[in-house]
C-alpha positions as CSV (number, residue, x, y, z in Angstrom):
1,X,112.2,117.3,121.2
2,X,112.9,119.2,117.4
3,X,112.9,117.2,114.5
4,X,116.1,114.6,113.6
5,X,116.5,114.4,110.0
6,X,119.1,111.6,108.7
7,X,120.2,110.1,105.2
8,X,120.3,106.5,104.7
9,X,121.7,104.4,101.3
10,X,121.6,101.1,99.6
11,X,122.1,100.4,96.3
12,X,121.2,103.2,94.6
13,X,118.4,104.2,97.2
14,X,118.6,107.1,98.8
15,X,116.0,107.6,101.8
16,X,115.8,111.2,103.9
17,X,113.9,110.9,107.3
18,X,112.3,113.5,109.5
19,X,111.6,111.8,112.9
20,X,110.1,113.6,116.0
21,X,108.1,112.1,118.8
22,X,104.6,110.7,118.1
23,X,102.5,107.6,118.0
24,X,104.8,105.6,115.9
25,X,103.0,106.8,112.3
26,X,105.4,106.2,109.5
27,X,104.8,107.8,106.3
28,X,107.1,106.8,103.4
29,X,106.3,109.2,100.2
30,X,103.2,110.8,101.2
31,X,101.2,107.0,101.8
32,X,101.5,104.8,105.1
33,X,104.9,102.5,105.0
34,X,102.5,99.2,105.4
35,X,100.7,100.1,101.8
36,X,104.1,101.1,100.3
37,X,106.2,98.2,101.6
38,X,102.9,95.4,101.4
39,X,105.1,92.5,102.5
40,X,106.0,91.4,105.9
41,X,109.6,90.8,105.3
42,X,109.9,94.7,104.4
43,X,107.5,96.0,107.2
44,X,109.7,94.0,109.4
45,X,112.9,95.4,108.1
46,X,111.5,99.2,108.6
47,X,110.7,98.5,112.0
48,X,113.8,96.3,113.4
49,X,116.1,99.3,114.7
50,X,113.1,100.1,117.2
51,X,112.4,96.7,117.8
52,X,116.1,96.7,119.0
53,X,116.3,99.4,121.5
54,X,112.3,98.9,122.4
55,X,111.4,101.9,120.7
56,X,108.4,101.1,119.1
57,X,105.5,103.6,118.4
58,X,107.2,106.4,120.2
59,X,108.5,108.5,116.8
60,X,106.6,109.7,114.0
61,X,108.5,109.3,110.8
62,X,108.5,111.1,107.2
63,X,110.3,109.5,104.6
64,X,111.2,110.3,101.2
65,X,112.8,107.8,99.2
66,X,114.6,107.9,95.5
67,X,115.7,105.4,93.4
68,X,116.3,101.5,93.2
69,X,113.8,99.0,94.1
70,X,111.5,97.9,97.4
71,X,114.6,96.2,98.8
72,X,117.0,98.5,98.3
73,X,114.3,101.7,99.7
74,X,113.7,99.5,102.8
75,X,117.0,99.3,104.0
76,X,118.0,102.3,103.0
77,X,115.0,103.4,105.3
78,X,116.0,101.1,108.3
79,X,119.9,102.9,108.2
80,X,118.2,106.7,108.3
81,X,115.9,105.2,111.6
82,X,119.2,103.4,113.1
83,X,121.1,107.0,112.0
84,X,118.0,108.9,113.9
85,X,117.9,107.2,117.0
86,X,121.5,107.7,117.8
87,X,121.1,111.0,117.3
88,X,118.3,111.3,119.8
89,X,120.1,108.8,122.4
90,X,124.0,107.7,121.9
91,X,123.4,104.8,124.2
92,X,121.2,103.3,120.8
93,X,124.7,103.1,119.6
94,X,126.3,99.5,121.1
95,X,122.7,97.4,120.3
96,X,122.4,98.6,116.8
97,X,125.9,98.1,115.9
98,X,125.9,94.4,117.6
99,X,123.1,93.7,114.7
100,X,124.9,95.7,112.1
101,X,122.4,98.5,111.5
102,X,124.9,101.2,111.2
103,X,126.5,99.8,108.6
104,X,126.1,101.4,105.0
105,X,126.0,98.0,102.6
106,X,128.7,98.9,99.9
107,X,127.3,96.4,97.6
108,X,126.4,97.7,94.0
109,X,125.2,96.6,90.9
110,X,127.9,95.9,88.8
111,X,128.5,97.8,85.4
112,X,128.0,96.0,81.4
113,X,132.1,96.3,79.8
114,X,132.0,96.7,76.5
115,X,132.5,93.5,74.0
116,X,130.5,92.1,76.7
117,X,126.4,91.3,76.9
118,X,126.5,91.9,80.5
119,X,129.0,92.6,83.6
120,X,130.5,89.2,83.2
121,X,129.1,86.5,80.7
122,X,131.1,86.7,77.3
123,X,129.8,85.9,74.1
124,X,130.2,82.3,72.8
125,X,133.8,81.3,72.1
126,X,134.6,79.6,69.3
127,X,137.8,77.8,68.6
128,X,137.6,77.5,65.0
Protein backbone atom coordinates (compact mmCIF):
# COMPACT_ATOMS: atom_id res chain seq x y z
CA UNK A 1 0.00 0.00 0.00
CA UNK A 2 1.66 3.79 -1.01
CA UNK A 3 1.13 6.48 1.20
CA UNK A 4 -2.60 8.45 1.64
CA UNK A 5 -2.10 11.90 2.39
CA UNK A 6 -5.37 13.99 3.31
CA UNK A 7 -6.18 17.61 4.65
CA UNK A 8 -8.42 18.13 7.51
CA UNK A 9 -9.83 21.74 9.09
CA UNK A 10 -11.47 23.20 12.12
CA UNK A 11 -11.40 26.54 13.08
CA UNK A 12 -8.48 27.84 11.87
CA UNK A 13 -6.54 24.40 12.13
CA UNK A 14 -5.22 23.02 9.44
CA UNK A 15 -3.90 19.27 9.86
CA UNK A 16 -1.98 17.33 6.70
CA UNK A 17 -1.69 13.43 7.22
CA UNK A 18 0.49 10.87 5.68
CA UNK A 19 -0.97 7.48 6.58
CA UNK A 20 0.44 4.05 5.38
CA UNK A 21 0.19 0.66 6.95
CA UNK A 22 2.01 0.05 10.35
CA UNK A 23 1.58 -0.61 14.01
CA UNK A 24 -0.79 2.11 14.60
CA UNK A 25 2.24 4.79 15.64
CA UNK A 26 0.89 8.27 15.38
CA UNK A 27 3.16 11.10 15.20
CA UNK A 28 1.64 14.65 15.36
CA UNK A 29 4.63 17.39 14.79
CA UNK A 30 7.62 15.32 15.14
CA UNK A 31 6.48 13.99 19.13
CA UNK A 32 3.98 11.00 19.81
CA UNK A 33 0.07 12.25 19.59
CA UNK A 34 -0.40 11.00 23.51
CA UNK A 35 2.43 13.73 24.66
CA UNK A 36 1.02 16.31 22.26
CA UNK A 37 -2.70 15.83 22.97
CA UNK A 38 -2.12 14.78 27.12
CA UNK A 39 -5.82 14.53 27.80
CA UNK A 40 -8.05 11.67 27.27
CA UNK A 41 -10.88 13.44 25.77
CA UNK A 42 -8.36 14.49 22.74
CA UNK A 43 -6.55 11.03 22.52
CA UNK A 44 -10.00 9.72 22.25
CA UNK A 45 -11.09 12.10 19.52
CA UNK A 46 -7.75 11.26 17.36
CA UNK A 47 -8.50 7.76 17.60
CA UNK A 48 -12.61 7.48 17.07
CA UNK A 49 -12.62 7.16 13.10
CA UNK A 50 -10.69 3.74 13.68
CA UNK A 51 -12.48 2.88 16.53
CA UNK A 52 -15.40 3.09 14.09
CA UNK A 53 -14.59 0.89 11.29
CA UNK A 54 -12.21 -1.42 13.83
CA UNK A 55 -9.20 -0.12 12.49
CA UNK A 56 -7.08 0.32 15.21
CA UNK A 57 -3.21 -0.05 15.14
CA UNK A 58 -3.16 -1.09 11.60
CA UNK A 59 -1.83 2.66 10.02
CA UNK A 60 1.04 4.57 10.84
CA UNK A 61 0.30 8.21 10.82
CA UNK A 62 2.38 11.58 10.33
CA UNK A 63 0.75 14.65 11.15
CA UNK A 64 1.52 18.18 10.81
CA UNK A 65 -0.76 20.61 12.22
CA UNK A 66 -0.94 24.73 11.96
CA UNK A 67 -2.82 26.95 13.81
CA UNK A 68 -5.70 27.31 16.44
CA UNK A 69 -5.67 25.60 19.62
CA UNK A 70 -5.57 21.67 21.08
CA UNK A 71 -9.32 21.36 20.24
CA UNK A 72 -9.46 22.79 17.12
CA UNK A 73 -5.83 20.50 15.95
CA UNK A 74 -7.63 17.39 17.18
CA UNK A 75 -10.49 17.44 15.13
CA UNK A 76 -8.99 18.78 12.44
CA UNK A 77 -6.76 15.61 12.82
CA UNK A 78 -9.75 13.14 13.29
CA UNK A 79 -11.42 14.63 9.65
CA UNK A 80 -7.78 14.02 7.67
CA UNK A 81 -7.91 10.06 9.42
CA UNK A 82 -11.84 9.88 8.47
CA UNK A 83 -10.61 11.55 4.90
CA UNK A 84 -7.67 8.75 4.78
CA UNK A 85 -9.52 5.72 5.46
CA UNK A 86 -12.07 6.36 2.71
CA UNK A 87 -9.52 6.71 0.49
CA UNK A 88 -7.96 3.38 1.35
CA UNK A 89 -11.51 1.58 1.61
CA UNK A 90 -14.93 3.38 0.21
CA UNK A 91 -16.93 0.95 2.25
CA UNK A 92 -15.42 3.35 5.60
CA UNK A 93 -17.73 5.68 3.91
CA UNK A 94 -21.60 4.84 5.43
CA UNK A 95 -20.09 4.28 9.32
CA UNK A 96 -18.25 7.42 9.44
CA UNK A 97 -20.77 9.55 7.94
CA UNK A 98 -23.56 7.90 10.40
CA UNK A 99 -21.29 9.61 13.24
CA UNK A 100 -20.62 12.71 11.28
CA UNK A 101 -16.83 12.37 10.79
CA UNK A 102 -16.90 13.56 7.31
CA UNK A 103 -18.25 16.58 8.00
CA UNK A 104 -15.99 19.86 7.90
CA UNK A 105 -17.38 22.02 11.13
CA UNK A 106 -18.08 25.43 9.56
CA UNK A 107 -18.10 27.08 12.83
CA UNK A 108 -15.64 30.14 13.15
CA UNK A 109 -14.63 32.62 15.47
CA UNK A 110 -16.47 35.53 14.97
CA UNK A 111 -14.83 38.97 13.98
CA UNK A 112 -14.55 42.51 16.61
CA UNK A 113 -16.90 45.43 14.34
CA UNK A 114 -15.68 48.47 14.85
CA UNK A 115 -17.43 50.92 17.64
CA UNK A 116 -17.57 47.71 19.22
CA UNK A 117 -15.17 46.04 22.29
CA UNK A 118 -15.80 42.70 20.84
CA UNK A 119 -17.99 40.70 18.08
CA UNK A 120 -21.19 41.55 19.90
CA UNK A 121 -21.21 43.30 23.46
CA UNK A 122 -21.59 47.23 22.91
CA UNK A 123 -20.32 49.77 25.01
CA UNK A 124 -22.53 51.09 27.88
CA UNK A 125 -25.66 52.96 26.72
CA UNK A 126 -26.47 55.87 28.23
CA UNK A 127 -29.80 57.63 27.84
CA UNK A 128 -28.94 60.93 29.09
Amino acid sequence: MEVVNTLGRRKTSIARIYMKEGKGKITVNNRDYKEYFPTTTRQYVVKQAFKIVDEVDKYDITANIKGGGISGQAEALRLAISRALIKINPDYRPPLKAEGLLRRDPRMVERKKPGQPKARKKFQFSKR
